[in-house]
C-alpha positions as CSV (number, residue, x, y, z in Angstrom):
1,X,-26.0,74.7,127.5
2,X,-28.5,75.1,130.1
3,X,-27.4,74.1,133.8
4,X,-30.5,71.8,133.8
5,X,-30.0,70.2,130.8
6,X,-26.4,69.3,131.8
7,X,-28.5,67.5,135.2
8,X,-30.7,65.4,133.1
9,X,-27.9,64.7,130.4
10,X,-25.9,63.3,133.8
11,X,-28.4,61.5,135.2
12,X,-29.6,59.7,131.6
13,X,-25.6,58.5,131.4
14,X,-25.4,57.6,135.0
15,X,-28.9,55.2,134.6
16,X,-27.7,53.6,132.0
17,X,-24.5,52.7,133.9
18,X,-26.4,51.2,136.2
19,X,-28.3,49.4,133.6
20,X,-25.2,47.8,132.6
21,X,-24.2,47.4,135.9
22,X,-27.6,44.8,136.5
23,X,-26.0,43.3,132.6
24,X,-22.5,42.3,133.7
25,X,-22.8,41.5,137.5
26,X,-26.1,40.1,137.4
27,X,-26.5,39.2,134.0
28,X,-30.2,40.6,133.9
29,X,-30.9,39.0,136.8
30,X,-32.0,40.9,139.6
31,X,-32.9,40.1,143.6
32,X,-35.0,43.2,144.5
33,X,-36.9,46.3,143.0
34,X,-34.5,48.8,142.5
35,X,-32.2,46.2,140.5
36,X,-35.1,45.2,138.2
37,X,-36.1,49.3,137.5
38,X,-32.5,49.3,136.2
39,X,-33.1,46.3,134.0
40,X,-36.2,47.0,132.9
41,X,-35.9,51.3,132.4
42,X,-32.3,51.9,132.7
43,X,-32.1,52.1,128.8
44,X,-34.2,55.0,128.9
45,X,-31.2,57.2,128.8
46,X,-30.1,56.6,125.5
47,X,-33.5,58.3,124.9
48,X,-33.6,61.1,126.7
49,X,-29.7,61.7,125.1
50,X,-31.0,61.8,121.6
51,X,-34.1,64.0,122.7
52,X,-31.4,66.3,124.8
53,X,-28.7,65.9,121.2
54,X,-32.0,67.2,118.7
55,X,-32.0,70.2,120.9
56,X,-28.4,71.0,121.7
57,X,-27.6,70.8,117.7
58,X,-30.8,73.2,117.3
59,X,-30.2,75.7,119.9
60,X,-26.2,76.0,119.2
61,X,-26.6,76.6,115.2
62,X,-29.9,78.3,115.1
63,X,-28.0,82.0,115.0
64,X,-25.2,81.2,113.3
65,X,-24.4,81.3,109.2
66,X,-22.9,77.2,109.3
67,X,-22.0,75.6,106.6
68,X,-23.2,72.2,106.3
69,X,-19.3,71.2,106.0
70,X,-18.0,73.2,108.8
71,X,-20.8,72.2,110.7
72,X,-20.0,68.4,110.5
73,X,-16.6,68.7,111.0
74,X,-16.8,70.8,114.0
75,X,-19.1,67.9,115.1
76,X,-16.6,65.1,114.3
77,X,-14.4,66.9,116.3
78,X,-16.8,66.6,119.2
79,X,-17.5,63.1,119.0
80,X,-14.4,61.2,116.9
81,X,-11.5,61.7,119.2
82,X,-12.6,60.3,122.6
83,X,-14.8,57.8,120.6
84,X,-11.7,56.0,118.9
85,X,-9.9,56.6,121.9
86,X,-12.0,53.7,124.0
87,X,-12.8,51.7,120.9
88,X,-9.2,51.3,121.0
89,X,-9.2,50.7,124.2
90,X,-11.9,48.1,124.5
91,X,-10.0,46.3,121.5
92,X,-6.8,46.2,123.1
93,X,-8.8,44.8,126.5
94,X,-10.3,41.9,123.9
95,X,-7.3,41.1,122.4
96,X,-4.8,40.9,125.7
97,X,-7.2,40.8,128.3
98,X,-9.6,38.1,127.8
99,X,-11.4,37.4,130.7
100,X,-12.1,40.8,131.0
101,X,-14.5,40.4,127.7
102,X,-15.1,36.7,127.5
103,X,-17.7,37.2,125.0
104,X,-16.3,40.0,123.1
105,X,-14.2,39.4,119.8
106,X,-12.4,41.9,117.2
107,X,-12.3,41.6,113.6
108,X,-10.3,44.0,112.1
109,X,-12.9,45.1,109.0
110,X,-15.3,45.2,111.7
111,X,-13.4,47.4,113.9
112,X,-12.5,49.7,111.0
113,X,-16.3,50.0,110.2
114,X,-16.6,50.9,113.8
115,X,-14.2,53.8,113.9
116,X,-16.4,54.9,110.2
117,X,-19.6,54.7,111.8
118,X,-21.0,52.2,109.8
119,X,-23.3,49.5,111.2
120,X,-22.5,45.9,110.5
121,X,-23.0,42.7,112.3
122,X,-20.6,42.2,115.9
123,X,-18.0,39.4,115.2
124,X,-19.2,38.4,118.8
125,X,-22.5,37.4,117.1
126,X,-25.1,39.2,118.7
127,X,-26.0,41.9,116.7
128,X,-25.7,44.9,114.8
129,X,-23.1,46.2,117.7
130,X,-19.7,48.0,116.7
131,X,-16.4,47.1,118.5
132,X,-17.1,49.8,121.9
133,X,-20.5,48.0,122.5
134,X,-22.2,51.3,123.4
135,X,-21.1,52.9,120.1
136,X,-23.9,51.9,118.7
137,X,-25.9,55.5,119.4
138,X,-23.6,57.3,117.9
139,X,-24.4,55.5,114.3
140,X,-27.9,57.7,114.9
141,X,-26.1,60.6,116.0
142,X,-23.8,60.4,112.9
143,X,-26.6,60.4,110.4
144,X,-29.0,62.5,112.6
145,X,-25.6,65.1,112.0
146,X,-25.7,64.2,108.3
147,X,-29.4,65.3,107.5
148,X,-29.0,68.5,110.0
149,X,-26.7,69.6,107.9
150,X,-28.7,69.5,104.8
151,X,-31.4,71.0,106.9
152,X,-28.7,73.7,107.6
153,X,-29.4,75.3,103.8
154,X,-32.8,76.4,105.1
155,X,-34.3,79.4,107.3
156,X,-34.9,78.3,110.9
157,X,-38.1,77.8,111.1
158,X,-38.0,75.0,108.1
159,X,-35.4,72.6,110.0
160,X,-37.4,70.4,112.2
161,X,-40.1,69.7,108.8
162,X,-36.5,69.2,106.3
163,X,-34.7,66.6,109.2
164,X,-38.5,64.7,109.6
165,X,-38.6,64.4,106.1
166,X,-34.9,63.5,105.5
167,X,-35.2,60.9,108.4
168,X,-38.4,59.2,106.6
169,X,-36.9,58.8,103.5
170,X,-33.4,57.4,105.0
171,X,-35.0,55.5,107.5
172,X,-38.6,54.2,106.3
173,X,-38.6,54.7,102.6
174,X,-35.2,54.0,101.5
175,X,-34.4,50.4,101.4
176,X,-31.5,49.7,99.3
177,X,-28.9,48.1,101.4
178,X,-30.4,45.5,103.9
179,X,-29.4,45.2,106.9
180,X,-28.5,48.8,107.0
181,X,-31.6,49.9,106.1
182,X,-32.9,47.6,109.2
183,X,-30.7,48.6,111.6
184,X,-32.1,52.6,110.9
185,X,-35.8,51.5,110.5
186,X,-36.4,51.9,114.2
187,X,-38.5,54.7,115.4
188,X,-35.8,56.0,117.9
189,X,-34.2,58.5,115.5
190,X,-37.1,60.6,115.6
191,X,-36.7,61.3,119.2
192,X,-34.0,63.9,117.6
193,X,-37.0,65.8,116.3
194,X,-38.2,65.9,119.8
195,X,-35.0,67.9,120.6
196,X,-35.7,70.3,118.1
197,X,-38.9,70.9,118.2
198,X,-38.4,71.9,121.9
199,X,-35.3,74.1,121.1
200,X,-37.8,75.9,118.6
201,X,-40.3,76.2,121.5
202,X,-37.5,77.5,123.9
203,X,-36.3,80.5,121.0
204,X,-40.1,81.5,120.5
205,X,-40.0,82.0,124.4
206,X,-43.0,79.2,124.8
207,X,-41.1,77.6,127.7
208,X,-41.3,79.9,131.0
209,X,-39.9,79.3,134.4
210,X,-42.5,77.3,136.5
211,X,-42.6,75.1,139.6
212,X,-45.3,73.2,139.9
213,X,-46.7,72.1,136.3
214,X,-42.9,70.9,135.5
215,X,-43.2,69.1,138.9
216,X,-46.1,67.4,137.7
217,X,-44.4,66.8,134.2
218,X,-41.7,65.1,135.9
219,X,-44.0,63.1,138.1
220,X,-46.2,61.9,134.6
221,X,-43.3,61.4,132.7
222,X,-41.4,59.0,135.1
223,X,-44.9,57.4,135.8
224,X,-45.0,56.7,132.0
225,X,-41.5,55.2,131.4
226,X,-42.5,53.0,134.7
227,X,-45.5,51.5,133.6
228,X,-45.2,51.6,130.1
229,X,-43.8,48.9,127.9
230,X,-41.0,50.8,125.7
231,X,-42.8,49.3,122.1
232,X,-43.3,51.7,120.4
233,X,-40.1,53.5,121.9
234,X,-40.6,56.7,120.4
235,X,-44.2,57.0,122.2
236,X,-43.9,55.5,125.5
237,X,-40.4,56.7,126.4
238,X,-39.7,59.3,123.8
239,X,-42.1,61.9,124.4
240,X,-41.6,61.3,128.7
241,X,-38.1,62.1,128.0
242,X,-39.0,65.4,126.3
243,X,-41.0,65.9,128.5
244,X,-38.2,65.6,131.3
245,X,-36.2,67.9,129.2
246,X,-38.9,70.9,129.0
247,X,-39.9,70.4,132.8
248,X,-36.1,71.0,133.7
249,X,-36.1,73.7,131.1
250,X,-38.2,75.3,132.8
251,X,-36.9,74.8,136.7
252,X,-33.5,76.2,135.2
253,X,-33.6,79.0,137.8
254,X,-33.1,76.4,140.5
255,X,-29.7,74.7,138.5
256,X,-28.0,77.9,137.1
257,X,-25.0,78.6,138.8
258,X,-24.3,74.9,139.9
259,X,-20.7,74.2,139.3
260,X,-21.5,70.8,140.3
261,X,-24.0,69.8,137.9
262,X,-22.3,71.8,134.8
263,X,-19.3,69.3,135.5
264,X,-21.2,66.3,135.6
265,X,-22.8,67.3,132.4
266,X,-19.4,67.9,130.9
267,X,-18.1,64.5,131.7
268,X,-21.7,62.3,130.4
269,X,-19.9,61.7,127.4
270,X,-17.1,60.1,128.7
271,X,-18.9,58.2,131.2
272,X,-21.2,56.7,128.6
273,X,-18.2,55.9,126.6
274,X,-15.7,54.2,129.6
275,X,-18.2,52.4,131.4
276,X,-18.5,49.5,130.0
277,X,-15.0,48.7,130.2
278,X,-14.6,50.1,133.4
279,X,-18.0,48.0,134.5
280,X,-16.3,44.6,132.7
281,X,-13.1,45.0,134.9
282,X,-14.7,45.4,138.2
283,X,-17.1,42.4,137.6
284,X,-14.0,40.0,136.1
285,X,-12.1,41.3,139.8
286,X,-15.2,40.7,141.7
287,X,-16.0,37.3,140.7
288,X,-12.5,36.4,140.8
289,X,-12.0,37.5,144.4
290,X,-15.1,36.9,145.6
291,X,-16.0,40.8,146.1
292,X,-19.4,41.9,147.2
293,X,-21.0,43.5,144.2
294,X,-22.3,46.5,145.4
295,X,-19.0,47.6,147.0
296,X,-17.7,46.8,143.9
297,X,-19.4,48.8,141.8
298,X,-19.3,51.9,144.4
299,X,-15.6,51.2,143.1
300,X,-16.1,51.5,139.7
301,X,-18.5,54.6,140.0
302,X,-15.8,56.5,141.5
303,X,-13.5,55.5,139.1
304,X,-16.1,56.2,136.3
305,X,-16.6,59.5,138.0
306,X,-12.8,60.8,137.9
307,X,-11.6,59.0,134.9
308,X,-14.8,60.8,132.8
309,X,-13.7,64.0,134.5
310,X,-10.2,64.3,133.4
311,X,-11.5,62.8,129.8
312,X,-13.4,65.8,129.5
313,X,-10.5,67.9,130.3
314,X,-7.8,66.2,128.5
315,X,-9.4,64.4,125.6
316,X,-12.5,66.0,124.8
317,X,-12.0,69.8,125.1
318,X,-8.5,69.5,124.1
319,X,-8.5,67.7,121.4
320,X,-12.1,69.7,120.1
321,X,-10.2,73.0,120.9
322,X,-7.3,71.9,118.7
323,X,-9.3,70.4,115.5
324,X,-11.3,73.1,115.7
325,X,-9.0,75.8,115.6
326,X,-7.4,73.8,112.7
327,X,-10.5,74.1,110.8
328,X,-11.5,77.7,111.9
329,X,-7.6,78.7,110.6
330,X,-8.4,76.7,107.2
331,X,-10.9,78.7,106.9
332,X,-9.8,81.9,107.5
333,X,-7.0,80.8,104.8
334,X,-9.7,80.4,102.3
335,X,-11.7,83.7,103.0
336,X,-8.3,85.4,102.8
337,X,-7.1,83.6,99.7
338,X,-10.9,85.0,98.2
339,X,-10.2,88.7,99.3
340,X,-6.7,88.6,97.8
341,X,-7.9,87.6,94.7
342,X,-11.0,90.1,94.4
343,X,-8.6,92.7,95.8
344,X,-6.1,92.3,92.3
């Protein structure tokens, strides 16, 4: 992935830490500026995630023969094993710690919905929210994953038009199941086709190394997530986000070769996952002892910081490295067993 993507896919999980941050110390409640830009645009990073997710998924299969199988599985891979991992996690905190989640609850069926990726109603009773609160972008990413790969049986250049029209039907046209069907009505998921519209831009060399126009984008697009109201979301911080994403496309000669920012990259998964819990700790040990906020949370950013890190390298890439080489081997098995039999 490109160095600058990996900066702006760090900095979208890092703003909606601090979005939470404002939630569980402050309970949206904020003394001064820079708190209420948190409250009130801190949730723009789950946007700019899905526009940055439409074009990683685009970019990384566009010269490969995938099957739609492999393809998903390789992606549950990805995603499953540090997702479970702090679902687990925030269960266990629920049901033996508390007063770390006063509000939270567990229900079993609910929980084991969670680990499937289906959306149902929070035991906790505020929404359609699975058991690791934040979980609930990955139910987009799971069926933005499910229609790529159908779009995977077509030529390149007839993706982006197949995953629009998939997305239209699941999500606007198809209305058999409720609540479901509610929870997937929301114009969000098409900031995916954002992603790959741009990554279709980037392989038909459209987006060229500049400095001041992507300067400029920058500056309009973080003018527009200011001032606009995010209803519709798709237009007034969906398209700033891409265009965030194509400005630091295109200052990539400035990022490559920064160690730094490919690591922070690396771990944005891991932070978005952990820092909830990690957040919900540091705010029960910070009422309860009567610790400044701020110094708290500089606390818990290091901690986030780390912890995320070694996820990465222990959870994540391990456990993607070992699934993955179980399905690769699997498949190899199956060419083989093919050949043996044309061979005879």
């Amino acid at each position: 992935m490109l160095i600058s993507v990996q900066a702006l896919r760090a900095l979208a999980a890092w703003t909606v830490v601090c979005h939470h941050f404002m939630q569980i110390f402050f309970d949206f409640k904020a003394n001064g500026p820079i708190g209420q830009l948190f409250i009130d645009k801190g949730a723009v990073g789950v946007d700019i995630f899905f526009v940055i997710s439409g074009l990683v998924i685009f970019l990384s299969t566009q010269d490969k023969s995938l099957p739609p199988t492999r393809f998903l599985l390789y992606r549950l891979s990805r995603i499953v094993p540090a997702y479970w991992l702090y679902t687990a996690l925030m269960a266990l905190v629920v049901v033996f710690a508390r007063p770390v989640l006063p509000d939270q609850k567990v229900d079993w069926a609910h929980f084991l919905l969670s680990l499937l990726f289906i959306p149902s109603e929070n035991p906790g009773g505020y929404g359609i929210y699975p058991t690791l609160n934040v979980g609930w972008t990955l139910n987009y990413e799971m069926l933005f994953y499910v229609l790529f790969a159908w779009a995977l049986l077509f030529r390149v250049q007839a993706r982006l038009m197949i995953v629009a029209a998939l997305l239209f039907a699941v999500c606007q046209a198809w209305t058999g199941y409720g609540w479901i069907s509610t929870f997937y009505r929301v114009d969000i998921v098409y900031e995916f086709l954002l992603g790959i519209a741009i990554g279709m831009a980037f392989r038909r060399g459209w987006i060229i190394p500049r400095l001041c126009l992507p300067l400029l984008g920058i500056t309009g697009a973080l003018w527009a997530i200011y001032h606009w109201a995010p209803q519709p979301r798709f237009l007034a911080w969906g398209l700033p986000s891409a265009v965030l994403v194509i400005a630091c496309m295109s200052l990539e000669r400035f990022f490559a070769g920064s160690r730094v920012f490919k690591v922070l990259g690396n771990s944005s998964y891991s932070v978005y996952l952990m820092h909830v819990l990690v957040l919900s700790a540091g705010g029960f040990v910070a009422q309860r002892y009567g610790i400044n906020p701020y110094a708290m949370f500089g606390v818990c950013a290091a901690f986030i910081g780390l912890a995320s890190w070694a996820s990465y390298e222990f959870v994540e890439k391990s456990s993607y490295r070992w699934l993955k080489g179980l399905i690769d081997g699997e498949s190899s098995n199956k060419a083989l067993a093919v050949l043996s039999r044309q061979k005879y």
